[in-house]
C-alpha positions as CSV (number, residue, x, y, z in Angstrom):
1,X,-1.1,16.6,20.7
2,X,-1.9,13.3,22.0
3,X,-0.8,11.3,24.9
4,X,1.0,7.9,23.9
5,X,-1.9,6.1,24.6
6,X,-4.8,8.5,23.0
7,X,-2.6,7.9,19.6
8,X,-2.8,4.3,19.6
9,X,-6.3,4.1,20.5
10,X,-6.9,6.3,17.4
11,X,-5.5,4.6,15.8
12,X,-6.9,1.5,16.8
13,X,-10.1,3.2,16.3
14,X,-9.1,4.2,12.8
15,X,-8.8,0.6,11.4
16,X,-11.7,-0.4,13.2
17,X,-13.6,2.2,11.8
18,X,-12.4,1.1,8.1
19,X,-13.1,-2.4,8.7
20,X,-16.6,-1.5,9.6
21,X,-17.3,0.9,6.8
22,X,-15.3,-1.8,4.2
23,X,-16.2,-4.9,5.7
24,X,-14.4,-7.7,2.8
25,X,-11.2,-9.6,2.3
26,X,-8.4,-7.2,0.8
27,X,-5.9,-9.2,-1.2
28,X,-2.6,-7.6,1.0
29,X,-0.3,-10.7,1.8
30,X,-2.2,-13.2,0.2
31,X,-0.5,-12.7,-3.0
32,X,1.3,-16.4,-3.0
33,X,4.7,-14.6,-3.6
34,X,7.2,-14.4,-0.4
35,X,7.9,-10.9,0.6
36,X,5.5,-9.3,-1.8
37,X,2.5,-7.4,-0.5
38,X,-0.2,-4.8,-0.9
39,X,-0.5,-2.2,2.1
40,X,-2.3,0.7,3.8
41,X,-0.7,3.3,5.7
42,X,-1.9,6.2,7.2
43,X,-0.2,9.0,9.8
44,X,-0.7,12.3,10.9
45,X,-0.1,13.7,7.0
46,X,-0.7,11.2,4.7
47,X,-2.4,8.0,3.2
48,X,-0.7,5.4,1.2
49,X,-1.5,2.1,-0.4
50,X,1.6,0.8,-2.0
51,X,2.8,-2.5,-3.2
52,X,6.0,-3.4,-1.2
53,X,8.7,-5.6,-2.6
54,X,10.7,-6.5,0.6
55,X,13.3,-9.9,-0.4
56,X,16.3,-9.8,0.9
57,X,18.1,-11.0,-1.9
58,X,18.2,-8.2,-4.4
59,X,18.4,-10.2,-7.2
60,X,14.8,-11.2,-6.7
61,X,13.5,-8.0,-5.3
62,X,14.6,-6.2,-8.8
63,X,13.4,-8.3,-10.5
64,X,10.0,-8.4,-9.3
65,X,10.4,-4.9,-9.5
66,X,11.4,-4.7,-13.1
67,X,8.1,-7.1,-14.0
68,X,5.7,-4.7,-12.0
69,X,7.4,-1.4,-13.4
70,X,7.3,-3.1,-17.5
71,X,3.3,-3.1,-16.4
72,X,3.6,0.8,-15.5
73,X,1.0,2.0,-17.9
74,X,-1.7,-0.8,-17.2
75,X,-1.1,-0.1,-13.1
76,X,-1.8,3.8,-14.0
77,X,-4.8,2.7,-15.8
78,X,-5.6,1.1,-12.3
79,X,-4.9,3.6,-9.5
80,X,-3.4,6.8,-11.8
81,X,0.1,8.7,-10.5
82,X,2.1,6.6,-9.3
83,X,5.5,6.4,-7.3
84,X,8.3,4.3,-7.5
85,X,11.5,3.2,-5.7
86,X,14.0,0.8,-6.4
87,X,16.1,1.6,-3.1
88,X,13.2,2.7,-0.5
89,X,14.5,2.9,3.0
90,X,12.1,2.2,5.7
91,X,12.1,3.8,9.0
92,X,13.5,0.6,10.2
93,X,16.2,1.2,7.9
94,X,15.2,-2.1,5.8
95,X,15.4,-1.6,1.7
96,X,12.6,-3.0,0.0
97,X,11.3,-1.9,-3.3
98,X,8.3,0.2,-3.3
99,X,5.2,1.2,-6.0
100,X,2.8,3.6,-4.2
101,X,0.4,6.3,-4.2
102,X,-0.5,9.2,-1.7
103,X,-3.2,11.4,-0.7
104,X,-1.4,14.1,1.1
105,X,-3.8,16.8,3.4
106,X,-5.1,13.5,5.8
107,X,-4.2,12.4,9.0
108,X,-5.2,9.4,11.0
109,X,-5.4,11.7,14.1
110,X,-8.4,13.7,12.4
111,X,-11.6,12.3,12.3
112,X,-13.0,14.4,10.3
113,X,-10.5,13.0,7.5
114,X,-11.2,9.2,8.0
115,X,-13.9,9.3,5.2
116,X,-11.5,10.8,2.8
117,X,-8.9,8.2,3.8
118,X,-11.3,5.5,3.8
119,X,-12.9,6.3,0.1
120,X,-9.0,6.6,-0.8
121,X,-8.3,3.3,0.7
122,X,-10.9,1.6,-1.2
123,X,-10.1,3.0,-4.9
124,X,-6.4,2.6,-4.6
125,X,-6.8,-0.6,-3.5
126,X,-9.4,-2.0,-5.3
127,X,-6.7,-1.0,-8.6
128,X,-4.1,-2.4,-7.3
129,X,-5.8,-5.7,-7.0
130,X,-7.3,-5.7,-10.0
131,X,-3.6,-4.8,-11.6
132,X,-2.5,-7.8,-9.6
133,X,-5.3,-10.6,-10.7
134,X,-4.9,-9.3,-14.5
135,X,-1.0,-10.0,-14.7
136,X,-0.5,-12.2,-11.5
137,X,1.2,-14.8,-13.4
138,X,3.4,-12.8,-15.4
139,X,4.4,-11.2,-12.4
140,X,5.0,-14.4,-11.0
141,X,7.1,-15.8,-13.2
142,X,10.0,-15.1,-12.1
């Protein structure tokens, strides 16, 4: 295990490193919609990119949701299996919508994973942006 400290600096270290091997402009919250973003995670068992629906006002959220999800073949085109939740709780206990994939077996805390997460990172990505630019204004039109 690591101390408080070692952790974060891993995982400072981590993002650094992926910045570094990746070096361009990821797409993320720039997507001109409120509350609607692409995102990376990583922890001590798993890697996600996900697209995270978070309005408050349900209305909206589902039907973001419901525009992205009509799209679910294209986006498997993109990035393959996905996952899907209408109702995700965060750890904060927030509910946001969620569309993600995972690549289990990883960990933030292993070096010797970072590659694999990295080359992860990149692919998933990259199809969920290029899901996004295809259909951003049908998804937008809300």
């Amino acid at each position: 295990m690591f101390s408080k400290h070692e952790a974060q600096q891993l995982k400072k270290d981590f993002w650094i490193a992926f910045g570094k091997s990746f070096p361009r402009k990821w797409l993320l919250y720039d997507t001109k919609i409120k509350d609607f973003s692409l995102k990376f995670y990583a922890d001590n068992k798993k890697a996600e990119v996900s697209i995270d629906i978070e309005m408050k006002d349900e209305l909206f959220r589902n039907a973001y949701y419901e525009k992205i999800w009509s799209l679910e073949e294209m986006l498997k085109e993109e990035v393959g299996d996905i996952q899907k939740d209408e109702f995700y709780t965060m750890e904060n206990g927030k509910v946001i919508s969620r569309i993600w994939v995972t690549k289990e077996n990883v960990s933030i805390f292993n070096k010797n994973t970072w590659q694999e997460i990295f080359e992860f990172f990149v692919e998933k990505m990259d199809g969920f942006e290029r899901f996004y630019y295809e259909y951003e204004d049908f998804i937008k039109d809300v």
